[in-house]
N, C-alpha and C positions, 0 to 999 in steps of 0.2 A: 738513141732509141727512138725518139721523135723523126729523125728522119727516115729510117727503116720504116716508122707506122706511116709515116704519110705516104710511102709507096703503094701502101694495099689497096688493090684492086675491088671497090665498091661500086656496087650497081650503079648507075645512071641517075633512078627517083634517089638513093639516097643522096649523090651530090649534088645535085638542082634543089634540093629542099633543105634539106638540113641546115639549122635557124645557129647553133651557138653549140660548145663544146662542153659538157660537166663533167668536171673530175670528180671521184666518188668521194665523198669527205671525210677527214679522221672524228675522232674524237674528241674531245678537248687532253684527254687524258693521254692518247698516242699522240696527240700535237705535239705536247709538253715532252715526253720524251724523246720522239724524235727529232722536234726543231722545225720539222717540212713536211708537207704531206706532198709525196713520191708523183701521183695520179694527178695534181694542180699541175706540178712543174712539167710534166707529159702534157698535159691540155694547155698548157701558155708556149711549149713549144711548135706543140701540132698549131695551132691555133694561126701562127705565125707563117707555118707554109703554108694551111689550106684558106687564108686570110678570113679564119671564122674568130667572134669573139670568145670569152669564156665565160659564162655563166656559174662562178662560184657560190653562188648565195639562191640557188632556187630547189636545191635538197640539203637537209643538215640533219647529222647523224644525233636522233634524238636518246640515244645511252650505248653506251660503251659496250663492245662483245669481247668475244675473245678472241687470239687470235685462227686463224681457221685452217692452220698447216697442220695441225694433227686429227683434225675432225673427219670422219666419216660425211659421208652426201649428206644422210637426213642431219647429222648434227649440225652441219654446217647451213641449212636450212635454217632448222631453229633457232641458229645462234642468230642471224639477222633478221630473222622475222621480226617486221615492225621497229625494226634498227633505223629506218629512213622515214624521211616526212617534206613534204615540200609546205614550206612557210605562208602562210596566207596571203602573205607581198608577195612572193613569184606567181599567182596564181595567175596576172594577168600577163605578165612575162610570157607565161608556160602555154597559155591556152590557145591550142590548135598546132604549139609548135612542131618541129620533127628536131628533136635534138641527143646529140651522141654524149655518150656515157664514155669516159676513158678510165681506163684503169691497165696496172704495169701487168697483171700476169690473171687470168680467170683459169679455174680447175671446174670448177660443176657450176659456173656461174649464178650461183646461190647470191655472191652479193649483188652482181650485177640486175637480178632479175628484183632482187630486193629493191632498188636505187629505179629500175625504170616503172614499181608498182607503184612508187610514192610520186613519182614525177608523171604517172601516168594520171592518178587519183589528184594530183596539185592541177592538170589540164594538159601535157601536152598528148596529142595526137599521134606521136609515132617516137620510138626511141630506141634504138641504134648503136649498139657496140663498136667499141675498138679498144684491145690488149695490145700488149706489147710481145706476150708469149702465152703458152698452155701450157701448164704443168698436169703431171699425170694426178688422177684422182684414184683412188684406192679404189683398188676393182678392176680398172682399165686392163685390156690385153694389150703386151707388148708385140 
């Protein structure tokens, strides 16, 4: 999967800038069941072709949602609203960075936007998507 995403065709200012890779974080709770959070092991892979580091520890998911395959746009909004926080230690990490957000699959990019509000509010400067896929969101026309 990692190497499909390293193929994708990103502007210019995003590759010349762009400081370190964050994968979106579990919860302690989906930790424990699942063993791995999916979005790390994407940003340790990417990380490896685009020779950027990974910045695990500069957003952590401060309470648990649910998960977001049966929600609606707006519920899937409020499920993560305020689900993300950057740690008072990355703050000087973060400040002025441009740093990308990885995650396996975004549908209404609700968490994604959630994850770069907290990383925006923690200091960095500019932040930066990459999926591994789209899935369809309720409502989409086929």
């Amino acid at each position: 999967m990692a190497l499909r995403m390293s193929r994708v065709d990103l502007p210019l200012d995003v590759v010349e800038e762009r400081r370190a890779l964050v994968p979106v974080p579990l919860s302690s709770k989906r930790m424990r069941e699942r063993g791995y959070n999916q979005s790390e092991r994407l940003a340790r892979a990417l990380g490896q072709r685009w020779s950027l580091p990974v910045w695990d520890n500069v957003i952590t998911r401060v309470r648990h949602t649910e998960t977001q395959t049966r929600l609606t746009p707006g519920e899937r909004l409020r499920n993560v609203s305020g689900a993300f926080c950057a740690p008072a230690s990355a703050r000087q990490v973060l400040r002025g960075a441009h740093v990308v957000v990885v995650d396996d699959v975004v549908t209404t990019a609700a968490t994604l936007n959630a994850c770069a509000a907290a990383l925006c509010a923690g200091g960095a400067r500019i932040v930066s998507f990459v999926t591994f896929g789209r899935a369809p969101a309720l409502g989409d026309r086929w």
